[in-house]
C-alpha positions, 0 to 999 in steps of 0.5 A, a space after each residue: 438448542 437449535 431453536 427456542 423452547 417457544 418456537 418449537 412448542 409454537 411450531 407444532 402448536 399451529 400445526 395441531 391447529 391447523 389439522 384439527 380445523 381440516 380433519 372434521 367437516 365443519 359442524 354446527 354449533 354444539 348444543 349446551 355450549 359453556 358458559 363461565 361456571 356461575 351456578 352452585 352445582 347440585 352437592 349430592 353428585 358423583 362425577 364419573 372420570 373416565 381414563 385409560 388405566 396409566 392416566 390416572 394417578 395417585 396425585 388426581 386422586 389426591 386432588 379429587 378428594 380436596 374437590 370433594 371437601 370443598 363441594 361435596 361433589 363426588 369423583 369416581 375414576 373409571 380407570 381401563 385397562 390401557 389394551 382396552 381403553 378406546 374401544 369401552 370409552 367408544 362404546 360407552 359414548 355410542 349407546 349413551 352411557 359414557 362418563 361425565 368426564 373423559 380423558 383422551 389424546 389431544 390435537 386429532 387424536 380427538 376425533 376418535 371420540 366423536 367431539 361434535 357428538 360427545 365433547 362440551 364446548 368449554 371455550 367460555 370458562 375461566 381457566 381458558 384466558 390461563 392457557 398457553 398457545 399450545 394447550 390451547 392449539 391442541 384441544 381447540 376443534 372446528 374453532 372451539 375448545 372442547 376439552 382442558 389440557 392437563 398434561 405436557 407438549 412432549 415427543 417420543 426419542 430414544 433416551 441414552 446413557 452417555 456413559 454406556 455409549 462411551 463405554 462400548 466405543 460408540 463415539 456419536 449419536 446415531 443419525 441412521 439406521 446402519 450407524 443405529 445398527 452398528 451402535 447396537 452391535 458394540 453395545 452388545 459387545 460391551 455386555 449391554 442390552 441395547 434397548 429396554 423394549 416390552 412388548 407386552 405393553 400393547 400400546 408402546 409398540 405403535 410408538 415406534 411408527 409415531 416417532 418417524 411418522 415425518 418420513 413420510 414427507 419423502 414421497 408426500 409432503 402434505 402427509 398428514 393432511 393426506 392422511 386426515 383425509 382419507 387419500 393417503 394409506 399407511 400401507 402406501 408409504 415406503 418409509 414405514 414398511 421400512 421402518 417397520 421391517 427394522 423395527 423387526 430386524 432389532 428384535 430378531 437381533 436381540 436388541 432387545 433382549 431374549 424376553 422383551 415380550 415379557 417385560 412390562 414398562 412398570 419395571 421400566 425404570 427399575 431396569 433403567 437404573 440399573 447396569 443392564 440397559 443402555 436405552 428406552 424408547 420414551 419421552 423427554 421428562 422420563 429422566 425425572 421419574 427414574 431419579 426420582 425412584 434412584 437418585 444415584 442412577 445419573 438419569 439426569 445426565 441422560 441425552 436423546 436422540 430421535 430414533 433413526 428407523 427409515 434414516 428419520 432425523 426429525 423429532 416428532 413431538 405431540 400437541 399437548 398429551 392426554 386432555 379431558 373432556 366433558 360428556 355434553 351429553 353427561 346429567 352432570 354438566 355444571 359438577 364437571 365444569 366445577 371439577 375442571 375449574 377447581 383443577 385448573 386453579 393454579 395452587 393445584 395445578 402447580 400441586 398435580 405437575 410438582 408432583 406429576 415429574 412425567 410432565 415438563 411444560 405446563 398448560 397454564 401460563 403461572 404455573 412453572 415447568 421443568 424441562 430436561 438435558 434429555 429435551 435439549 439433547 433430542 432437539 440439537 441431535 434433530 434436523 427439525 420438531 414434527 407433529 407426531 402421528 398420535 396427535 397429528 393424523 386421526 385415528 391412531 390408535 395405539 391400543 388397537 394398533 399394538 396388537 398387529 406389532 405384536 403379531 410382527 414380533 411374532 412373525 404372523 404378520 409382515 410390515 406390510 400387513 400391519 399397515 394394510 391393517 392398521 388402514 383397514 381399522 381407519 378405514 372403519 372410523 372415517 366411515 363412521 364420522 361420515 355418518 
């Protein structure tokens, strides 16, 4: 690797921080702010965790009901589907009927959900003197931590099969977009689907933005802190309608087969395995699902590559995933710190990564990760690790923005639109955090 693990997690850590301190006016201090869990919480409770419908697993489940042996406490999973998520998690919030606990993206991604109206101040619990730099980076907000990470700092590149590459005479990884382009075209040739793509799934489609957000440093250098502050638009960056305008030329193209608006990412890693595909847009743990599921699939010989649209050489990684949240507003306040709590102590935290092998890093400081080739690869094939746009600039929303690439594959709208688009909607939230 080019750098360390460490300084690579720490590097985009320090950015998460700093941008989230600058993405909010500076607020008051939140009203009910934690403490150390000390009271026994109320037994006949039934917490309501909220969480866009791919969060939530069977292993949370399974955790959930030892909670609930152990406390009496009960947990119900309100699970959305992910088209959907934001916008019923918003509303909920907004008339004062959310859930006791929500699940949401960390760094500036919290900022959709409104932290110094809707998120508890945890800063004071128990598990927080366990975590590391990163976790806590990306769910600390105008200095306080507001929500636990239970996830992974990851990013988004496109994952490759050495073999298939070899087979097709593609003899190095691609590093621009005509060598991307060229690379597709011999993969073609050579009988293969260049990309395993599936525009059916709404929220994957914005990820091809976030992964060369960093392009943007061409004619902006403080980009994301631009972006966070409402003076630079989505729209106003060459880089992006450029990506954008690729992005639509790959499906025109057919790289990512006759019926990739069909395809779902459940079958993702079926498709994977098998003989057909020789890439996917995805992160950096996927190899272990896919071997996992097929153990002679050679998953785990995998590399990656960050995806070259707009000549984008850089990784962008994210500030530590999905986190959750207690509702400061919630009946259930010390119930849910139980629950947090009791999911933080390390025998079920190593039970829910060991089982969750999405994950690679961890959030706490005793319990071990696992980290992949495809990890190594994508940071030696890369110039430098970024700070994504999902975890770096506010108001990225994939559910919402997904819908407008949908239209782009379709031909209704033009990349530029889709910026204008995606503008018009940040546009509305950063007038309602002004309120």
């Amino acid at each position: 690797m080019k750098k360390s693990l460490v300084s690579i997690f720490l590097a985009v850590a320090m950015t998460a921080s700093v941008l989230s301190g600058c993405a909010s006016a500076p607020a008051p201090s939140a009203s009910g702010s934690a403490s150390p869990t000390e009271a026994e919480p109320a037994k006949d409770v039934t917490l309501v965790v909220a969480s866009s419908a791919n969060w939530t697993k069977d292993i949370d489940k399974e955790i959930a009901e030892k909670f609930t042996a152990e406390t009496g406490i009960k947990v119900e999973f309100q699970a959305t589907p992910d088209d959907q998520y934001s916008n019923v998690l918003k509303a909920k919030l907004s008339t004062g009927e959310g859930p006791d606990i929500f699940l949401c993206q960390s760094g500036v991604g919290m900022n959709e959900f409104l932290p110094d109206k809707n998120f508890l101040d945890l800063s004071n619990e128990p598990w927080v003197s366990r975590y590391v730099d990163w976790a806590k980076s990306g769910t600390t907000y105008n200095g306080k931590i507001v929500a636990m990470n239970l996830w992974s700092a990851d990013g988004w590149g496109l994952l490759y099969d050495p073999a298939k590459f070899e087979k097709a005479g593609v003899t190095a990884v691609p590093k621009t977009y005509e060598e991307f382009d060229a690379a597709c075209s011999k993969l073609v040739q050579a009988g293969y689907v260049p990309v395993y793509e599936f525009g059916s799934a709404i929220w994957h489609q914005p990820l091809w933005l976030n992964a060369v957000g960093s392009t943007a440093e061409a004619t902006n250098p403080d980009y994301l802190k631009a972006l966070n502050d409402n003076t630079l638009k989505f729209a106003d960056v060459p880089s992006y309608e450029l990506a954008l305008t690729q992005l639509k030329q790959f499906a025109d193209k057919g790289y990512f087969g006759k019926d990739f608006m069909a395809q779902t990412w459940e079958t993702s890693i079926d498709n994977m395995a098998a003989d057909k595909y020789a890439m996917i847009l995805t992160y950096t743990t996927y190899p272990n699902e896919v071997m996992a599921a097929h153990p002679n699939s050679g998953a785990d010989k995998w590399e990656m590559f960050p995806v070259p649209f707009a000549d984008n050489t850089k990784f962008a990684m994210s500030s530590g995933g999905v986190v959750h949240a207690i509702n400061k507003n919630s009946k259930n306040i010390d119930a849910a710190k139980a629950y947090l709590e009791f999911r933080s102590k390390k025998e079920n935290a190593a039970q829910f990564y060991a089982a969750r092998t999405d994950l690679g890093s961890t959030a706490f400081n005793d319990v071990e990760g696992k980290i992949t080739l495809a990890f190594d690869t994508v940071n030696k094939n890369s110039n430098a690790s970024v700070l994504d746009l999902q975890t770096g600039s506010q108001f990225f929303d994939l559910t919402t923005m997904g819908k407008y690439f949908q239209e782009l594959y379709m031909g209704t709208k033009t990349p530029k639109q889709v910026l204008e688009a995606i503008d018009s909607d940040r546009a509305k939230m950063f007038e309602a955090i002004a309120k």
